[in-house]
C-alpha positions as CSV (number, residue, x, y, z in Angstrom):
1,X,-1.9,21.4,17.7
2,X,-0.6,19.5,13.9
3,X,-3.0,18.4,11.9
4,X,-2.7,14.8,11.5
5,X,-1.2,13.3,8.6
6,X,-4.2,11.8,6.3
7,X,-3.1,8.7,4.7
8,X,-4.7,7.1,1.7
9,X,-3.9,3.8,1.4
10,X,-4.2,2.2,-2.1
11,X,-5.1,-1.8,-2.2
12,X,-5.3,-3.0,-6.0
13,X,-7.0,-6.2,-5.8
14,X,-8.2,-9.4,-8.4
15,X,-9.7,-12.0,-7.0
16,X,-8.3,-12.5,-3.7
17,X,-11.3,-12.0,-1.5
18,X,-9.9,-13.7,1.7
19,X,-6.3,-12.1,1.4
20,X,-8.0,-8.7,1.0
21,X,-9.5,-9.2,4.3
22,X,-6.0,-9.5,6.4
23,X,-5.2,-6.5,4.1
24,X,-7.8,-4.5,5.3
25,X,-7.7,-5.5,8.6
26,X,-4.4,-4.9,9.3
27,X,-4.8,-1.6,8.3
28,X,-8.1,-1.3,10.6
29,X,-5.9,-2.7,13.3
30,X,-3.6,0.7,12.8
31,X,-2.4,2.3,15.7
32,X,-2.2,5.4,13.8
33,X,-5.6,6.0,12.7
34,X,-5.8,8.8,10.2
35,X,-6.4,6.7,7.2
36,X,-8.4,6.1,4.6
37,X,-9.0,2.7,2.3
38,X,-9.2,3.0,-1.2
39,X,-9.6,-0.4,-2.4
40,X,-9.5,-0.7,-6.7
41,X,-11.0,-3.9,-7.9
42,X,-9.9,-5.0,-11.6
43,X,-13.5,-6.9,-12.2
44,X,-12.8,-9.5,-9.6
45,X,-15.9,-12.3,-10.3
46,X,-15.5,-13.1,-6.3
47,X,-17.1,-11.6,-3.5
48,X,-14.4,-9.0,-3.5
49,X,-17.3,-6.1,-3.9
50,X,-19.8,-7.4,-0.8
51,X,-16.5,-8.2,1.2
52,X,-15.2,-4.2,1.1
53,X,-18.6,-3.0,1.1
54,X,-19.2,-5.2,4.6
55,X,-17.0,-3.5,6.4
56,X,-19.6,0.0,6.2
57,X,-16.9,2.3,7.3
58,X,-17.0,5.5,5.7
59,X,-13.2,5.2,5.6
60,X,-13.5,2.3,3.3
61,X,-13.9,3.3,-0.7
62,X,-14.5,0.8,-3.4
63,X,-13.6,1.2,-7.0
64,X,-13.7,-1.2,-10.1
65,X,-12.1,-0.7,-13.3
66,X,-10.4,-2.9,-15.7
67,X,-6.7,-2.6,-15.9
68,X,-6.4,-4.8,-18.7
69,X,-2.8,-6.6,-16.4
70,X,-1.4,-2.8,-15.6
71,X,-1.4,-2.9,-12.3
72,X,-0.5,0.6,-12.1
73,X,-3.7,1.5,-13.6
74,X,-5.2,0.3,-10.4
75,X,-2.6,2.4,-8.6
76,X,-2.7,5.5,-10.4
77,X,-6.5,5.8,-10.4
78,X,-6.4,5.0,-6.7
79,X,-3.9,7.9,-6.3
80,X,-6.6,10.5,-8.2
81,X,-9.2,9.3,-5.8
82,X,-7.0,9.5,-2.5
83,X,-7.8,12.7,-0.6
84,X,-4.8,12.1,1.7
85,X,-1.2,14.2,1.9
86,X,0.3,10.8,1.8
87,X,-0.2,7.9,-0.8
88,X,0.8,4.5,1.2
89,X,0.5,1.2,-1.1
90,X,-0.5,-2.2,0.3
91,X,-1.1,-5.1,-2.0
92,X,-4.1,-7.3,-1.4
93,X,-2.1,-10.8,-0.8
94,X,0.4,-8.6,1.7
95,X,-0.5,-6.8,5.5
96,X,0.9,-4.6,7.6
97,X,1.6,-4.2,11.4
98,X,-0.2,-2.3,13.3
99,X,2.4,0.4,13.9
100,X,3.2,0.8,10.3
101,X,1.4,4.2,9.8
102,X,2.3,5.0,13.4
103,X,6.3,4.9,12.3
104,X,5.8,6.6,9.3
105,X,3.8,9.4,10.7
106,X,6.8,9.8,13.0
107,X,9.2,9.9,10.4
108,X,7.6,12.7,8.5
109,X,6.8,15.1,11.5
110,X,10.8,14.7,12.7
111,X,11.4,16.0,9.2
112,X,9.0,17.4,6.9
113,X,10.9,17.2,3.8
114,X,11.1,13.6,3.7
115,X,8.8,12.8,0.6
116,X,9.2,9.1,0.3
117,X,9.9,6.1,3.0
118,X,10.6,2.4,2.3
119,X,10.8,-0.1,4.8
120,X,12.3,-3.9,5.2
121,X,9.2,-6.2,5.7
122,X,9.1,-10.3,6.6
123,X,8.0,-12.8,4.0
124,X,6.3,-15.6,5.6
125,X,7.8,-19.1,3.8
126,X,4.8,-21.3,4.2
127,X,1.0,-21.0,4.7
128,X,1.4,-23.6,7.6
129,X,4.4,-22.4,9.7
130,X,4.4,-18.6,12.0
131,X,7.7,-18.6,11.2
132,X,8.4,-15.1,9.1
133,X,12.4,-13.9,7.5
134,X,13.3,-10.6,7.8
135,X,13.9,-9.2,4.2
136,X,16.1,-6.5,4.0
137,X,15.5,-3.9,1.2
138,X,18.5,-2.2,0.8
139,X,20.6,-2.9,-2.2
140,X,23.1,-1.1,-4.6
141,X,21.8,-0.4,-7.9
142,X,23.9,-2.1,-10.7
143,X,24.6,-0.3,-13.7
144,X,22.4,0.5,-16.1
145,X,19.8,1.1,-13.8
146,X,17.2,-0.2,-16.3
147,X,18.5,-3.8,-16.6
148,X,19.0,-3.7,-12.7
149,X,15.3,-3.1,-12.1
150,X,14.0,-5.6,-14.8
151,X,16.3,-8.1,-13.5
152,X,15.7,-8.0,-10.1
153,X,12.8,-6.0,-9.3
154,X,12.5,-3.0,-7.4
155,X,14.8,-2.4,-4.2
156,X,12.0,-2.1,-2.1
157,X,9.1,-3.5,-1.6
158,X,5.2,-2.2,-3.1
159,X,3.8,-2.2,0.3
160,X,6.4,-0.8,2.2
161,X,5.8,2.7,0.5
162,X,4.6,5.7,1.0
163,X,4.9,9.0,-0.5
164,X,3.9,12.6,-0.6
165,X,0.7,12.8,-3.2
166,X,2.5,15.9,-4.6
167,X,5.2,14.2,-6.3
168,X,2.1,12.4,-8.4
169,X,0.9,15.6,-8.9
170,X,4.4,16.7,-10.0
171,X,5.2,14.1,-12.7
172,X,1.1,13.5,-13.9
């Protein structure tokens, strides 16, 4: 029998105590569930700490450190703490469903040299409505590549992503 795929999955976080909940919990409400939590606080002056620390799962690790508004601070120092093959980012305002993981463990076992895997998501339009649009993430780069990405962002997604922990290893 495989070894299951270990997945650590990085939650940056400031101050958003009851987002960071639904974050975590969706990721507790996994269907795949060889996971790990390795939430990275930057100083939050919340209940962000007693609120990760609550949920005393072993799978659960908590980290501060001041990022100084680098966000991928929070991310890279996550990634030296993950013990998983696979790094997947959530951010702490977003949350996944519960066969995210599932999927993505699929994915890689049907072809284990896939290293990296985005996926579309929903963006709900108001705190009030269910109501959730489908947002496709697939786009043509437009030249230079550079002024593409500042303009308009990344063509995926934070929280969509995972990725093989050796290509961090790869580029340092």
């Amino acid at each position: 029998m495989k070894k299951k795929i270990l997945f650590s999955v990085i939650i940056p976080t400031y101050n958003r105590e009851i987002k960071l909940k639904k974050a975590i919990d969706s990721v507790l409400d996994q269907k795949y569930k060889n996971w790990e939590i390795i939430v990275i606080d930057n100083c939050s002056n919340d209940n962000t700490k007693k609120l990760v620390q609550g949920y005393k799962n072993k799978n659960i690790n908590f980290f501060k450190i001041k990022n100084y508004g680098v966000i991928a601070k929070s991310r890279n120092y996550g990634i030296l703490k993950s013990k998983g093959k696979f790094i997947a980012f959530l951010d702490s305002d977003d949350l996944w469903m519960e066969e995210k993981l599932y999927e993505c463990s699929k994915i890689i076992k049907s072809n284990p040299k896939i290293k990296f895997i985005y996926h579309n998501m929903y963006v709900k339009k108001s705190l009030d409505k269910i109501y959730a649009q489908k947002v496709k993430y697939f786009r043509t780069l437009l030249r230079p590549i550079k002024n593409d990405l500042i303009i308009n962002g990344p063509a995926f997604p934070t929280s969509s992503v995972v990725v093989d922990k050796k290509i961090f290893k790869k580029i340092n």
